[in-house]
N, C-alpha and C positions, 0 to 999 in steps of 0.2 A: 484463500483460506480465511475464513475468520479466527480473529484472535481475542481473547476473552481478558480483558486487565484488570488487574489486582488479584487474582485468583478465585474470586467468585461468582462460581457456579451453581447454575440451578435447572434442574433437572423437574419438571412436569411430565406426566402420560397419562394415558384415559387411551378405552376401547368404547365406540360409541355409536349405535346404526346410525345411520345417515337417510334409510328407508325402509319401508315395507309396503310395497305394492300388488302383493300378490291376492290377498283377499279382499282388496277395496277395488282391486281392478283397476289401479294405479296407469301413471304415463309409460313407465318402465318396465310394467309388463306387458301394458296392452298396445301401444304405440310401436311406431319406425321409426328411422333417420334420427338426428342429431338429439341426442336428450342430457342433459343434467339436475342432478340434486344435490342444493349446500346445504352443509350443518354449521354452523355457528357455535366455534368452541369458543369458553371464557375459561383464562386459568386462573385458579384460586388467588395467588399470587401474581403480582405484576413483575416481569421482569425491567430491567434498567435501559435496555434496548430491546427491538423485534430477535427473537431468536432462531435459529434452525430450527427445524422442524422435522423430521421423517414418519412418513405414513403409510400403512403398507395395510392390505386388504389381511381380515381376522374371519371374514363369515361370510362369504358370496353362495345365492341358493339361483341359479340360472336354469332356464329352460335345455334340454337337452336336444331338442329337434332344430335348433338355432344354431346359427356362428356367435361365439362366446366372447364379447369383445369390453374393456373396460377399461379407464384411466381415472388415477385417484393422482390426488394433490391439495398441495396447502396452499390457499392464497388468502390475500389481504391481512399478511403475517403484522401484528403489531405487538408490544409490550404488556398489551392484555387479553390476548385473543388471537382468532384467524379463522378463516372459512376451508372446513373441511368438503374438497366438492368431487364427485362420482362424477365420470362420463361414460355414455354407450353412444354408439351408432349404429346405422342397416336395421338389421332384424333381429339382433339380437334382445333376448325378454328376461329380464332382472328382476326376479322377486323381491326380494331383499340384500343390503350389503351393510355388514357393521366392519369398523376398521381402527384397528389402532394407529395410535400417534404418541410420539415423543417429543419434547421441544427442549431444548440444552441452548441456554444462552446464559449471558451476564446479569447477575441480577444483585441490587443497591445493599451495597454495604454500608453497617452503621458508623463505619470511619470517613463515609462520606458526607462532602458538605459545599456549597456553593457560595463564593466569595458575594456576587448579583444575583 
């Protein structure tokens, strides 16, 4: 469990595509096997430490004659940012994916202050 001290929280969200492949003839629509695309989110605000994060698919446009396969997540979570990143594999063909996220962590309160 993470626990958040002093009571302040802060709360960031953004819906953001991450691609569109489908008219440039993209790796995700036109390719096989292993593929990814990262998005590089900044948040307005910097939190005090790296915060949670949850992200869940808001707009997938998939080929229909394919196995329909995907995996989103947040990596390289920091205090000011994180890589928002889409997986496929096999044959499945990804037009496009936009996805929302949320980040809830602890962020600098003005009654803080550092002795060093």
């Amino acid at each position: 469990m993470k626990r958040i001290s002093g009571g302040t929280l802060g709360i960031a969200q953004g819906n953001d595509v991450i691609f569109e492949d489908f008219q440039d003839g993209g790796e995700m629509w036109t390719a096989t096997g292993n593929r990814e695309k990262r998005k590089q989110i900044a948040f307005r605000d910097a939190f005090k430490t790296p915060p949670f994060i949850q992200c869940s698919l808001s707009l997938w446009d998939v080929d229909s004659q394919t196995n329909v396969r995907a995996d989103l997540d947040a990596e390289n979570i920091t205090e000011t940012g994180f890589d928002l990143v889409f997986r496929t594999w096999g044959d499945t063909k990804v037009a496009r994916v936009r996805a929302s996220w949320i980040a809830m962590g602890e962020v600098p309160n003005e009654d803080d202050w550092e002795l060093y």
